[in-house]
C-alpha positions as CSV (number, residue, x, y, z in Angstrom):
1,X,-89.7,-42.9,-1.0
2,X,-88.1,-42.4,2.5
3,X,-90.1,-41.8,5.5
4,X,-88.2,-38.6,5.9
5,X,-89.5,-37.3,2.4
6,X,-93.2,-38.2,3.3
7,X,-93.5,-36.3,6.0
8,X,-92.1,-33.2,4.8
9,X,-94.5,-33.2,1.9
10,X,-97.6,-34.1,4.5
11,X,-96.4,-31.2,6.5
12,X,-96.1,-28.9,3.5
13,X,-99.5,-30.3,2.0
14,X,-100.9,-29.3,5.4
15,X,-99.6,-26.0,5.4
16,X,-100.8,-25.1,2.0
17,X,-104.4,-26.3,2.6
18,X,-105.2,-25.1,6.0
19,X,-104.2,-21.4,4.5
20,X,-104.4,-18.6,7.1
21,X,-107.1,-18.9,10.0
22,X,-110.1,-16.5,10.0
23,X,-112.2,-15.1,12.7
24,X,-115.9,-16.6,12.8
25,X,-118.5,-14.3,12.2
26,X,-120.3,-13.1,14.5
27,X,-123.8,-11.4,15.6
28,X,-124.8,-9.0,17.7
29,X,-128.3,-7.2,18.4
30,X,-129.3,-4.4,21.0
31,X,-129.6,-0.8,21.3
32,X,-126.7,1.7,20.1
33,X,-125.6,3.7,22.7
34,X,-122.9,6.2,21.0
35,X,-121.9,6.9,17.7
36,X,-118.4,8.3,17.0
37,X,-117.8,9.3,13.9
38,X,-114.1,9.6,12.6
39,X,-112.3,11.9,10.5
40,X,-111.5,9.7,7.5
41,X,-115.3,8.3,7.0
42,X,-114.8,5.5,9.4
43,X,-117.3,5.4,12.5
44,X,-117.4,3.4,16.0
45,X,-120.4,2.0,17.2
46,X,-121.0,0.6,21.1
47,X,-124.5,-0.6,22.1
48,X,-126.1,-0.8,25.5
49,X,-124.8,-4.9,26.3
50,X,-121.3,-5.8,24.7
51,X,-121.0,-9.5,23.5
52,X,-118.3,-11.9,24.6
53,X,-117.3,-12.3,21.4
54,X,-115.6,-8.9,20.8
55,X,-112.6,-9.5,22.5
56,X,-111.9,-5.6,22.6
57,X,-110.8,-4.3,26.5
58,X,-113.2,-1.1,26.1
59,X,-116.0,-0.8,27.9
60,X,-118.6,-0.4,26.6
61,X,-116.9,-2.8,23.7
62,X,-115.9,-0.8,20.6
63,X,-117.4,-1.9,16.8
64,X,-115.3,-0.5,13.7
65,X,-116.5,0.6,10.5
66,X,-113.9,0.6,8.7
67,X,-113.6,1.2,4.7
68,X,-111.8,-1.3,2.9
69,X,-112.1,-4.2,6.1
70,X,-114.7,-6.7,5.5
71,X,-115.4,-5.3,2.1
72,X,-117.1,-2.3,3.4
73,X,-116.5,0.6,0.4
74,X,-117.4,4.4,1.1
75,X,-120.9,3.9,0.0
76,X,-121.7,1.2,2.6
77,X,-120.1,2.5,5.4
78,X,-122.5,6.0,4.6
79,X,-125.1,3.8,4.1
80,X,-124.4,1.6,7.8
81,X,-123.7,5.1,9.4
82,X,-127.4,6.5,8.4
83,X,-128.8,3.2,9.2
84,X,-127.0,3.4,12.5
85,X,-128.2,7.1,13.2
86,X,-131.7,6.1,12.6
87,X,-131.5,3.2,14.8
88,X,-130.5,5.0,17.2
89,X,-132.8,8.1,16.7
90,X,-135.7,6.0,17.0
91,X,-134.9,3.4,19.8
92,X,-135.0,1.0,17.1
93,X,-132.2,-2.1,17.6
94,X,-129.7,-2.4,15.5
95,X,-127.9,-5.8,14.5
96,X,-124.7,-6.1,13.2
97,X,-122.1,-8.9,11.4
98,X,-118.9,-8.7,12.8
99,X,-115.6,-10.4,13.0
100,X,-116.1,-12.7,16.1
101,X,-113.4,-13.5,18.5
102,X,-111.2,-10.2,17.2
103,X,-110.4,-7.2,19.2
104,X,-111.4,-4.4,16.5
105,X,-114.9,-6.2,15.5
106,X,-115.0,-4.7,12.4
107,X,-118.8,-4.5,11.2
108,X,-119.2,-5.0,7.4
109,X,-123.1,-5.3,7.4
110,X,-125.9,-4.5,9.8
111,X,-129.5,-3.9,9.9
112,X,-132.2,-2.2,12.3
113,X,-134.8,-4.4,13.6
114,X,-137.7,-4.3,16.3
């Protein structure tokens, strides 16, 4: 085989494998400071310190909760939005999984904590 042939088919294998990149998930855990709510079930969350790793220019930084990113169905995103009012009803924390390094840090799970 020529030289020219293997490295098309190393390039090609390379492609194929490496797939599309993903965002690292990320954590982040403090207070909630607002909760907007948006007219097609979706919410925004923003918490009292904003983590480096949402890349998003707002200040304070921006979380989406978005159906259908993340795997988050109508059910969960009720269920994160209740959890999210409660955290922030009773001064509770509230940690949540979200894409890292991505400027619309979708959530797709969270929990309240001490």
């Amino acid at each position: 085989m020529s030289t020219r042939y293997l490295t098309r088919a190393a390039v090609l294998a390379a492609l194929v494998l490496c797939g599309t990149a993903h965002a690292a998930e990320a954590w982040h855990q403090d207070y909630v400071k607002w909760i907007y709510p948006l007219s097609n079930g979706n919410f925004v969350l923003a918490f009292a310190s904003s983590p480096a790793t949402c890349t998003n220019a707002n200040s304070p930084k921006y979380f989406y909760v978005s159906v259908g990113t993340g795997g988050v169905t109508i059910d969960g995103a009720r269920a994160m939005f209740a959890s999210a009012l409660l955290a922030f009803a009773t001064g509770k924390k509230l940690n949540v999984a979200f894409e890292g390094g991505s400027s619309s840090c979708d959530v797709n799970r969270l929990l309240i904590s001490d």
